[in-house]
C-alpha positions in Angstrom: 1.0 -27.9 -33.4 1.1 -27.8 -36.9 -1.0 -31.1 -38.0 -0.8 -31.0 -42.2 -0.2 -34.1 -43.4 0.4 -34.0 -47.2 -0.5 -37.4 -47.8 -4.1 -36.6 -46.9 -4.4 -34.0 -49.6 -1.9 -35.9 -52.3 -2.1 -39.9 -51.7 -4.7 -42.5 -52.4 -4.1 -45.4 -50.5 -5.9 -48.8 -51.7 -6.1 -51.6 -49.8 -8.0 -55.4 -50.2 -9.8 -56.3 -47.4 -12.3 -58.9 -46.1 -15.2 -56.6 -47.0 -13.5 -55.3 -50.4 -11.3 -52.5 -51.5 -10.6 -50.2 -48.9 -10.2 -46.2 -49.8 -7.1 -44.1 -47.6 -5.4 -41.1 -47.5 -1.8 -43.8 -46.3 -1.7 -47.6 -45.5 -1.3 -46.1 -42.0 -4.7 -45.1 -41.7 -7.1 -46.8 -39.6 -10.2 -47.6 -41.4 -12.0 -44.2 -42.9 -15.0 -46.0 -43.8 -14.3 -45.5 -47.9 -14.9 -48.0 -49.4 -14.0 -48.1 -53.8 -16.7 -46.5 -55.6 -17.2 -45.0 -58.9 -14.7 -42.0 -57.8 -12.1 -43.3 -55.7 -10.2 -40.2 -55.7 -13.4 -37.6 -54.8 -15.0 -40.5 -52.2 -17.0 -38.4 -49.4 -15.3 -39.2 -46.8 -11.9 -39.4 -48.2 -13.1 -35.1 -48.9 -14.2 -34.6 -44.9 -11.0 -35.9 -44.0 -8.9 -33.5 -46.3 -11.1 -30.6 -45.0 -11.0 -31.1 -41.8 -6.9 -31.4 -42.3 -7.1 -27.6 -44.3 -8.5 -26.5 -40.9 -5.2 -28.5 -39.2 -7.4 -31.6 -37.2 -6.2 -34.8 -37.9 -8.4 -37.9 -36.9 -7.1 -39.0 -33.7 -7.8 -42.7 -34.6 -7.0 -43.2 -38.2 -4.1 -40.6 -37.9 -3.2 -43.3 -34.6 0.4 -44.4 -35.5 2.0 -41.6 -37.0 0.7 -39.9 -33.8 2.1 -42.4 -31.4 5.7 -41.8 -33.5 5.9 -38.8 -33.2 4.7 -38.8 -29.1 7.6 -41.2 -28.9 10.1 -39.1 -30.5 10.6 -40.0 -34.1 9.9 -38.9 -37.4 6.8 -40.7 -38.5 5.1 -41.4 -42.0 3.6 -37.8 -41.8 7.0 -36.0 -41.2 8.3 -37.7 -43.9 5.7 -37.2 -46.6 5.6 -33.8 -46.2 9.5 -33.5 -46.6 8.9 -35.8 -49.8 5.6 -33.6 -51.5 7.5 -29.8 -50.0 5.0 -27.9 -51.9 1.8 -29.0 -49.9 -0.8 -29.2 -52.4 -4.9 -29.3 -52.1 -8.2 -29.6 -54.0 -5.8 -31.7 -56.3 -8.2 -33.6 -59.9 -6.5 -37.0 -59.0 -3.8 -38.3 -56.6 0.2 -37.8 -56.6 0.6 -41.0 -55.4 -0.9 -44.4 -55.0 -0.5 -47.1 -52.7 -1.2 -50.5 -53.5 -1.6 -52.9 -51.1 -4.1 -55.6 -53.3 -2.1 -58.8 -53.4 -0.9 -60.4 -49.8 1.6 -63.2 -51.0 4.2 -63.6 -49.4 6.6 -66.8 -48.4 7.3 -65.5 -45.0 5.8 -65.4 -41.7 7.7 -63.0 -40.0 7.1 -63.0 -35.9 5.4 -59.9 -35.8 3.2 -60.5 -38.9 -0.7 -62.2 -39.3 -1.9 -64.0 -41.6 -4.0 -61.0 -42.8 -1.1 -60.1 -44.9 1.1 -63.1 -45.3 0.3 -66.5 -47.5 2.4 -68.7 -45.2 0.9 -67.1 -42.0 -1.9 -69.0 -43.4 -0.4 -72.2 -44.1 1.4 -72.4 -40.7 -1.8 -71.8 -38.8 -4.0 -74.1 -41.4 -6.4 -70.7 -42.0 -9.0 -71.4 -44.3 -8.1 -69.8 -47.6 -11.2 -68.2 -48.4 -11.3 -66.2 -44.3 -8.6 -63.6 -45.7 -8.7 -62.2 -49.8 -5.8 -63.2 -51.3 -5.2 -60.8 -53.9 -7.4 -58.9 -56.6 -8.0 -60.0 -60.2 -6.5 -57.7 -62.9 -10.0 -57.7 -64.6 -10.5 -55.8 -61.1 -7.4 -54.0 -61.0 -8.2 -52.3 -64.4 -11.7 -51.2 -63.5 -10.4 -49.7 -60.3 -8.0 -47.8 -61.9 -10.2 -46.7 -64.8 -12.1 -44.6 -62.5 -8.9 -43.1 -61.1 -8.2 -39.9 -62.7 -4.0 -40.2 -63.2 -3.1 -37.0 -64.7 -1.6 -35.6 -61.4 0.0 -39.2 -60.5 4.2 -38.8 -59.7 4.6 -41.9 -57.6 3.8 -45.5 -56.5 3.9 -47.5 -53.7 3.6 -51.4 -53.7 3.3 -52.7 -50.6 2.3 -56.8 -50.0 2.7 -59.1 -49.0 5.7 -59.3 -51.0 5.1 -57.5 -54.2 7.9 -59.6 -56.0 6.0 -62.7 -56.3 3.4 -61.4 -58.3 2.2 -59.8 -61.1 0.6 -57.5 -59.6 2.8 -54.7 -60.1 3.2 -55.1 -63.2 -0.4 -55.4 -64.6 -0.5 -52.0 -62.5 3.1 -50.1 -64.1 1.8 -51.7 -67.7 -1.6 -50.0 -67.2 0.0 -46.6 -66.0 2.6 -46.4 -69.4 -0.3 -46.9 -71.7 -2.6 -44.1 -69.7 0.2 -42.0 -68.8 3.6 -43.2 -68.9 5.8 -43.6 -66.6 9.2 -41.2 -67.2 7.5 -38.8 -64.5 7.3 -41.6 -62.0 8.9 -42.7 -58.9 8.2 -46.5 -58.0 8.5 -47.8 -54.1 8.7 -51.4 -53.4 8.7 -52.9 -50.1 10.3 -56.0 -50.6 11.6 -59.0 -48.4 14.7 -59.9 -50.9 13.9 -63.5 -50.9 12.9 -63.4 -54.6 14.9 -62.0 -57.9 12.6 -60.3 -60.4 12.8 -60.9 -64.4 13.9 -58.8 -66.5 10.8 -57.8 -68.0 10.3 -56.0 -64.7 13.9 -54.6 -65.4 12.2 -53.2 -68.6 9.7 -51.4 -66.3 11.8 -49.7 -64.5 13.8 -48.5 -66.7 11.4 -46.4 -68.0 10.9 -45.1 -64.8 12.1 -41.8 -63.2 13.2 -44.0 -60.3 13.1 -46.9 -58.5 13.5 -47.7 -55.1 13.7 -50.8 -53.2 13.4 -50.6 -49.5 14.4 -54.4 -48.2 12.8 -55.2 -45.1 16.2 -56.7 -43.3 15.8 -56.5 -39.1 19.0 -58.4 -38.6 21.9 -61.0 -40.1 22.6 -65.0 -40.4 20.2 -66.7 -38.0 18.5 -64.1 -35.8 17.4 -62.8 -39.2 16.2 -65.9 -39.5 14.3 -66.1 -36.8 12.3 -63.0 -37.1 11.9 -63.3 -40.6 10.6 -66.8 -40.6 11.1 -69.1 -43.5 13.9 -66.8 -45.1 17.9 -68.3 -45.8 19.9 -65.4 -44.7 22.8 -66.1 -47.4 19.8 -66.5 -50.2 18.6 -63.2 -49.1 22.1 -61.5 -48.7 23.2 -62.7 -52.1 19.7 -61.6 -54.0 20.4 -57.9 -52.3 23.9 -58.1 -53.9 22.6 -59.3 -57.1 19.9 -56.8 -57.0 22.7 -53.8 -57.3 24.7 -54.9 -59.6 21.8 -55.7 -62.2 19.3 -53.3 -61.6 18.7 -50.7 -64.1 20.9 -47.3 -63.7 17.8 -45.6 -62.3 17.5 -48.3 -59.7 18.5 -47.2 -55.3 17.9 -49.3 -52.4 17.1 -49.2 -48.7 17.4 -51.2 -46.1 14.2 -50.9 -43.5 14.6 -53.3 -40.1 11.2 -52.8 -38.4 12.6 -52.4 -34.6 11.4 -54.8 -32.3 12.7 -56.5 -28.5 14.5 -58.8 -30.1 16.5 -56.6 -32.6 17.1 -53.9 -30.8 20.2 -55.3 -28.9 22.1 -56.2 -32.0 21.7 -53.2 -34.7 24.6 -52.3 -35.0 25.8 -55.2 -36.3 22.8 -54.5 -39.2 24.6 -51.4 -39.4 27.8 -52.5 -40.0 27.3 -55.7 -42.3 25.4 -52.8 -44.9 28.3 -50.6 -44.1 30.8 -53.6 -45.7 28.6 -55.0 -48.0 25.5 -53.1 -49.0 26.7 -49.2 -48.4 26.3 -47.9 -52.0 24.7 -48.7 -55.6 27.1 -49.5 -58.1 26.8 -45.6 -59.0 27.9 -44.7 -55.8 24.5 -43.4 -54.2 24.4 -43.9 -50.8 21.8 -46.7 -49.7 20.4 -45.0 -46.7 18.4 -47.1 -43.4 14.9 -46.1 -42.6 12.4 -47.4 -39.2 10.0 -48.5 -38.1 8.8 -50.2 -34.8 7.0 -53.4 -34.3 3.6 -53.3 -32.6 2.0 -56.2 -30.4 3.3 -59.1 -29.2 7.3 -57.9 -30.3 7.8 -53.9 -29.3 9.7 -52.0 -27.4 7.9 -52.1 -24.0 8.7 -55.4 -24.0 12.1 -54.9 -23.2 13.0 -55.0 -19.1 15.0 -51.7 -18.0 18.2 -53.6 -17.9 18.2 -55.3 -21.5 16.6 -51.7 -23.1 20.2 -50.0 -20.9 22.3 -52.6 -22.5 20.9 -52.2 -26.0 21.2 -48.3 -26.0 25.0 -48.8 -25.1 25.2 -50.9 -28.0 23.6 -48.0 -30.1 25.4 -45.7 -28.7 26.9 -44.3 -32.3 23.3 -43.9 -33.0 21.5 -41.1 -31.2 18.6 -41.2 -33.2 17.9 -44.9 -32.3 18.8 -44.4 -28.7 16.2 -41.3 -28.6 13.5 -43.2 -30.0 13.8 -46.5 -28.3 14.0 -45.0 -24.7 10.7 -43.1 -25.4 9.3 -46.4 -25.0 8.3 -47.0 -21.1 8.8 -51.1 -20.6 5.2 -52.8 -19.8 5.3 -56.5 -17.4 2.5 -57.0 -19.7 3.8 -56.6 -22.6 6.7 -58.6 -22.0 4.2 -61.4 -20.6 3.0 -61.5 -24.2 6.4 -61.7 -25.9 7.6 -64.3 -23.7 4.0 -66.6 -24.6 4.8 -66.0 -28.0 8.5 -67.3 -28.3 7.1 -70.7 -26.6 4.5 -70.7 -29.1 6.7 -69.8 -32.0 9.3 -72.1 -30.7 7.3 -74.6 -30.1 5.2 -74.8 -33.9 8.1 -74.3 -35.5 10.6 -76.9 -33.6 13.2 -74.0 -32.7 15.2 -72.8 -30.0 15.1 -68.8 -29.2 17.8 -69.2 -26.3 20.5 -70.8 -28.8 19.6 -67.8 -31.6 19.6 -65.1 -28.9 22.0 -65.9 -26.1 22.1 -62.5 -24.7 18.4 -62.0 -24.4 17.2 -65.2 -23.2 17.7 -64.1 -19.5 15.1 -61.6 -20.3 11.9 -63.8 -21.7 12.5 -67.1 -20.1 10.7 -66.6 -16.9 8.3 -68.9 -16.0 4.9 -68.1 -16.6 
């Protein structure tokens, strides 16, 4: 098996955590012990793990969820990085790409979510503020990247939180024009399309090679709702609309749903509201869907053979989803967890799950 992963050898991942800024080859990485130091980029063990990669080992545990993706059938962050670098270069001076995950605002608190990474996980559940780090200063965002040699950089990846409700990215895409500009770069947000940016960060992208937004959308009107708590689907729907006809030329779009027991059944209705509404740019470029699948308390072992059957015939124009989804073997524990959690979430939030999803209530209202 052929385990190269060019993210190892190409990305820096940087991510703020409880004991400080945490060093990665991806944001899927499970802790590599790296912590930011004077050399981010040439960090000791960020070097171990690139050579043991040249020798094709990957680390069973940090390398944990690409490798469970691909076990289950689907392309995982790894597959798609190395379609992304093609030319899989080593021993690089500085990083290709960066991801930024340093600022964890966000207004949502989406089921499958913590407050780890989410402001109003925090406020629902009354966690003290100072528990989790909200975000890092830009005093500390410019040293960082002043030890970061940029020469090499092609791309970056903002990741939150909700990147949109900051200025975050921007201190960051400011800093990067003055050291190296940014006509060679290509930005990624992850965004959950409940915010519309100025257009001083119109500005920035236009000086960009390209921009794209991937908008985290799981499902339409009320279900949507649901799983991405504290969102108004028509507020969200119309902000996506606005976003392409405004954005500069250079701007493209995705939509990401994040697969879960409770999506599952209805995606192709996801499919076909971006099919009517939200299929192209205004240039015509085709916006296309990426996945991912939820972990926890809302995957796919939740699902009882019967509802997983039922879903798959509804996805039945969509081989790929059917493929992955019945990799996933259904677990009486696992759906013992989701069903405690929609009382819980019901019950905090003074909602009903059996009026927003009809057709699966059978399935997770047993008594416990």
């Amino acid at each position: 098996m052929n385990n190269f992963c060019a993210d190892i050898h190409n990305n820096l991942s940087i991510t703020l955590t409880n004991q400080g800024v945490r060093l990665g080859p991806c944001c899927w990485f499970k802790n590599s012990g790296a912590m930011a130091n004077d050399d981010p980029w040439n960090h000791a063990k960020l070097i171990d793990i690139r050579q043991a990669n040249k020798n094709n080992i990957v680390d069973n545990s940090g390398c944990a969820q690409c490798i469970y993706m691909e076990q289950h059938g689907g392309s995982s962050r790894r597959t798609g990085v190395n379609q992304y670098y093609n030319s899989y270069k080593t021993d690089l001076s500085g990083p290709r790409g960066l991801e930024i995950s340093i600022d964890y605002t966000c207004n949502l608190a989406c089921i499958y979510c913590n407050p780890a990474v989410s402001t109003q996980w925090r406020n629902e559940l009354d966690i003290d503020k100072k528990k989790f780090p909200i975000r890092l200063a830009e005093y500390d965002i410019v040293a960082l990247l002043d030890k970061i040699n940029l020469t090499n950089l092609d791309n970056i990846h903002f990741y939150g939180g909700d990147p949109f409700f900051t200025r975050t990215h921007e201190i960051i895409l400011n800093y990067v024009d003055k050291k190296v500009g940014l006509s060679n770069i290509y930005v990624w947000y992850n965004s959950n399309g409940t915010l519309r940016v100025p257009q001083r960060v119109f500005d920035l992208w236009e000086k960009c090679r390209l921009i794209k937004v991937y908008f985290s959308i799981d499902d339409i009107g009320q279900r949507f709702e649901y799983i991405r708590y504290g969102a108004v689907w028509q507020e969200v729907e119309d902000n996506m609309l606005w976003y392409k006809e405004v954005s500069p030329v250079n701007t493209m779009f995705a939509i990401q749903p994040t697969l879960n027991c409770l999506n599952l059944y209805y995606h192709q209705k996801l499919l076909n509201w971006k099919d009517a509404n939200f299929n192209t740019n205004r240039l015509g470029d085709f916006i296309d869907v990426t996945r991912h699948n939820a972990f926890d308390k809302f995957e796919l072992t939740s699902m009882p053979d019967e509802l997983l059957y039922k879903s798959l015939q509804n996805n039945k124009m969509n081989p790929w989803v059917s493929e992955f989804a019945t990799s996933f073997k259904h677990s009486p524990i696992a759906l013992l967890k989701t069903i405690n959690e929609i009382k819980l979430l019901d019950q905090r939030r003074i909602q009903c799950f059996s009026q927003t999803f009809p057709e699966l209530a059978p399935y997770f209202s047993v008594n416990i």
